[in-house]
N, C-alpha and C positions, 0 to 999 in steps of 0.2 A: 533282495530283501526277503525274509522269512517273517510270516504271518501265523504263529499257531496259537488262536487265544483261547480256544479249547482246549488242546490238542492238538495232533494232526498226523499228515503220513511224512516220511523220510525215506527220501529216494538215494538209496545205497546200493553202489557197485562192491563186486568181492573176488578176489583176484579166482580162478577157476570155476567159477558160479555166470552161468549164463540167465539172463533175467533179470528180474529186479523184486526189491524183498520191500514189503510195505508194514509201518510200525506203526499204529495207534498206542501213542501215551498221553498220558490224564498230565494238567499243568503242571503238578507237582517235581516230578517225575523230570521238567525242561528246569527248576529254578537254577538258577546261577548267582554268581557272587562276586559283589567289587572285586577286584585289583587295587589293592590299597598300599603305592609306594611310600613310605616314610623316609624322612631325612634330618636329623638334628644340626643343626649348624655348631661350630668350634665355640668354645669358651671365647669371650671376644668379639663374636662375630654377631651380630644384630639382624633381624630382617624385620621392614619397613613399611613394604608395599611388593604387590604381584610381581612388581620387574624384576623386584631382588629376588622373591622366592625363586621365581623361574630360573633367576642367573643361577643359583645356587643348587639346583634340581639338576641341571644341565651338567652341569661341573662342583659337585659335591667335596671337594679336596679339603683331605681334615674331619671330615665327617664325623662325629660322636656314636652318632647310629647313621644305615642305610639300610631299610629292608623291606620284603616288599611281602605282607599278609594277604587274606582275604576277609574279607567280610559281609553279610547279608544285608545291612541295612548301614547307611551312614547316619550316628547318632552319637555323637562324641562329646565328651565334658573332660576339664580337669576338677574332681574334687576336691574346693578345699571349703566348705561350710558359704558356700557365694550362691545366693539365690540365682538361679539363671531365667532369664524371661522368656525361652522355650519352650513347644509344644507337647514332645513325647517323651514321653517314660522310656525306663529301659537304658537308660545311658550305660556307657560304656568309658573305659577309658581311652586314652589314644595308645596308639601302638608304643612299644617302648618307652614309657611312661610310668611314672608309679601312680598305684589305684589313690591313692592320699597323699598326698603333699603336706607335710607339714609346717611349711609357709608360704604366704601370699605371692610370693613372688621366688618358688624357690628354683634353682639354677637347673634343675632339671628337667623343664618344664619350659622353658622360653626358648624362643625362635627355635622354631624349628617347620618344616612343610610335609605339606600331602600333598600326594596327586591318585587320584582315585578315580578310576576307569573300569565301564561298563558299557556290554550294549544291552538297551532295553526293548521294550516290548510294550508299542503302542496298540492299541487293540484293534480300535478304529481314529478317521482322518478327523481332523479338525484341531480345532486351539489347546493348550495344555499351559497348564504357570506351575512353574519351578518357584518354590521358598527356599531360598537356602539363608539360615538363621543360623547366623556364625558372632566370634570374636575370636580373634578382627576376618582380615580380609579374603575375598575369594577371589577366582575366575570361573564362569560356566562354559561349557563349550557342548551344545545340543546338535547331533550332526551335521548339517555344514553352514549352521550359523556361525555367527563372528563371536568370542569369546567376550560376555558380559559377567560384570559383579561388582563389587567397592572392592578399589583396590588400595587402600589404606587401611591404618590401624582402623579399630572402631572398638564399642564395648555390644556386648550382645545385642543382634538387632534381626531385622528379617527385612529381607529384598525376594521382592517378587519379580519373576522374568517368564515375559509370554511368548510361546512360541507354537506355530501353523505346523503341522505334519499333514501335506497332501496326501497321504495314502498310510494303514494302518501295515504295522511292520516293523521292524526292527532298526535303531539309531544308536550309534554310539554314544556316548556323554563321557565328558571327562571333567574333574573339578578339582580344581588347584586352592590350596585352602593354604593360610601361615597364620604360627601364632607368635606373637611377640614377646608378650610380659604377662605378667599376672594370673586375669582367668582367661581360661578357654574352652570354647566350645564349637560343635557346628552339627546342623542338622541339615538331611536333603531330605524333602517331601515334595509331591507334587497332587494337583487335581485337573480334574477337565475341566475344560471352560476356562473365562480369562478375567483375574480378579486382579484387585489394586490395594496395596496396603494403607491401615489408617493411624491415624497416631491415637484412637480412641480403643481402648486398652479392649474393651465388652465387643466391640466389634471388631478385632481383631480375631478376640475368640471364638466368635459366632463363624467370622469368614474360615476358623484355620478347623470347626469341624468336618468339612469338603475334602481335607488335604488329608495324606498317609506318606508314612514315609516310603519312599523307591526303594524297590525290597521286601518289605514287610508281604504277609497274605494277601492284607488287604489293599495293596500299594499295586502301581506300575509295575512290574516283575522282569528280575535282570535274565536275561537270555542267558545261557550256555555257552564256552567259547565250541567251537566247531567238534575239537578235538572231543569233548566231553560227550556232544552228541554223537558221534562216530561210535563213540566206547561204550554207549547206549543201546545205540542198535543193535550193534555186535554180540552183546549181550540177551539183549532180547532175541535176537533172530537164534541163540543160538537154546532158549528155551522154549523158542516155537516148533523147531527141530528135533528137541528131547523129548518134547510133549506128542508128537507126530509118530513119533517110534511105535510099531506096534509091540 
């Protein structure tokens, strides 16, 4: 695991370079960004609940769309004039998706899945709850816990999921999300400490000013895949070099 919740150093070998090169960078400088695969399922083809998504992620045949984005924050709506009972601003559409739909249930928009993968960047140890406020259903999967969510249709809602990180450092997450019919939506946010949702609408809102979505500045921050930090260094080391020159 890698801990940089400052910054920090990066220990890089270099193929003819005896030694080793040390890089101080500021947070910014590490953010990263989901892996956001999409999948629309065939005219026909319905999906239900997690088991189908998954079946249908696995073995995609027929596919409408397959593709695989990125993105900084998970914050997704389908627009069609539908109040959603959601936290944050900012919405976005889903991938392959059109920005407005111009009906409630129109064919371009139904069933279809996400699977959106990140590692993150716990700061320090201790409890953390995941919201993910979706329609319809999810899966979470927080490093090597066992994958929790509703795994059926629903209309937009919020499930809170606690989870222990003995040591501060980096976790993968992956979140398997399907939408069926109508609207859709889903958000991933997270806070420290371990809260429990209420059906008391004022208290909900009270509890969900604690929480930022994973991603955002002010949120959890998604790590770098390896490669990117590699390509980092490389770069830096190679303007600590130029700057050296007399």
């Amino acid at each position: 695991m890698v801990n940089r919740p400052g910054g920090g150093k990066v220990k890089m070998h270099f193929c003819g370079l005896v030694g080793l090169a040390f890089l101080t960078v500021g947070p910014a400088a590490w953010a990263g960004q989901f892996s956001v695969h999409s999948v629309g399922a065939p005219a026909g083809t319905t999906i239900n609940d997690t088991t189908q998504a998954q079946n249908f992620l696995n073995n995609p045949t027929g596919a409408r769309f397959n593709t695989t984005t990125l993105a900084q924050t998970l914050n997704y709506e389908i627009v069609q004039g539908y109040i959603y009972d959601d936290w944050f601003g900012g919405n976005v559409a889903f991938p392959n998706l059109p920005a407005n739909p111009v009906t409630d249930n129109d064919p371009r928009t139904i069933d279809f899945v996400i699977n959106a993968t990140a590692p993150i960047q716990i700061p320090t140890a201790g409890n953390y709850t995941f919201d993910v406020n979706s329609d319809d259903g999810f899966l979470l999967t927080v490093g090597s816990h066992a994958a929790q969510g509703y795994t059926s249709t629903r209309l937009n809602f919020d499930t809170f999921l606690t989870y222990n990180f003995p040591t501060a450092g980096i976790y993968n997450i992956s979140l398997l999300y399907f939408q069926r019919s109508h609207e859709g939506s889903l958000e991933l946010s997270a806070a420290s400490g371990t809260y429990t949702t209420s059906a008391d609408q004022t208290t909900m809102a009270n509890t969900m000013k604690n929480f930022h979505l994973v991603g955002a500045a002010d949120g959890l921050q998604v790590a770098p895949e390896p490669s990117t930090l590699a390509l980092a260094a490389i770069s830096s080391l190679g303007l600590l070099i130029r700057r050296r020159r007399p």
